[in-house]
Residue, then its C-alpha position, 0 to 999 in steps of 0.5 A: x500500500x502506498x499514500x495516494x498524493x491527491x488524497x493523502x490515504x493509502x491506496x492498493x498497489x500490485x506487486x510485481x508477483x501480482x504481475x508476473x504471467x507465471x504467477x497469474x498463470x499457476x496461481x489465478x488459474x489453476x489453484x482456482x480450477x483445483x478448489x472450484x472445481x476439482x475438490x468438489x466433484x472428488x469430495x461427491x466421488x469420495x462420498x458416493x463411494x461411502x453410501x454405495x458401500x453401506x448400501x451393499x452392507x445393508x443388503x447383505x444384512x438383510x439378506x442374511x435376516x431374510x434367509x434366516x439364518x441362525x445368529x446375526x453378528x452387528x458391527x458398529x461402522x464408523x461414519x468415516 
């Protein structure tokens, strides 16, 4: 920041990293394409992927209830 000479308050200035194209090029772009975009969809993936096996576990289950058979085991499963 630096005092603007007309009003005397200080005023924003790019540096030049916040000029330079590699920066803008790494920075601007493609961390904002990683965060925006991409961690999003993986983080839909990644919980898809936890209900679909807790739904094949609950199928078993109940497959195995429905079969009568003899005793069933419980196991407690964390969330994640």
């Amino acid at each position: 920041m630096v005092p603007d000479p007309s009003t005397g308050h200080m005023v924003p200035v790019a540096t030049s990293l916040r000029r330079d194209p590699t920066y803008v090029a790494l920075y601007v772009v493609w961390s904002k394409f990683l965060f925006t975009e991409l961690a999003p969809y993986l983080a839909v993936v990644a919980l898809n992927v936890v209900i679909i096996a807790k739904s094949v576990r609950a199928a078993a289950f109940r497959r195995q209830a429905a079969a009568g058979a003899g005793t069933i085991r419980v196991r407690k499963y964390s969330c994640l």
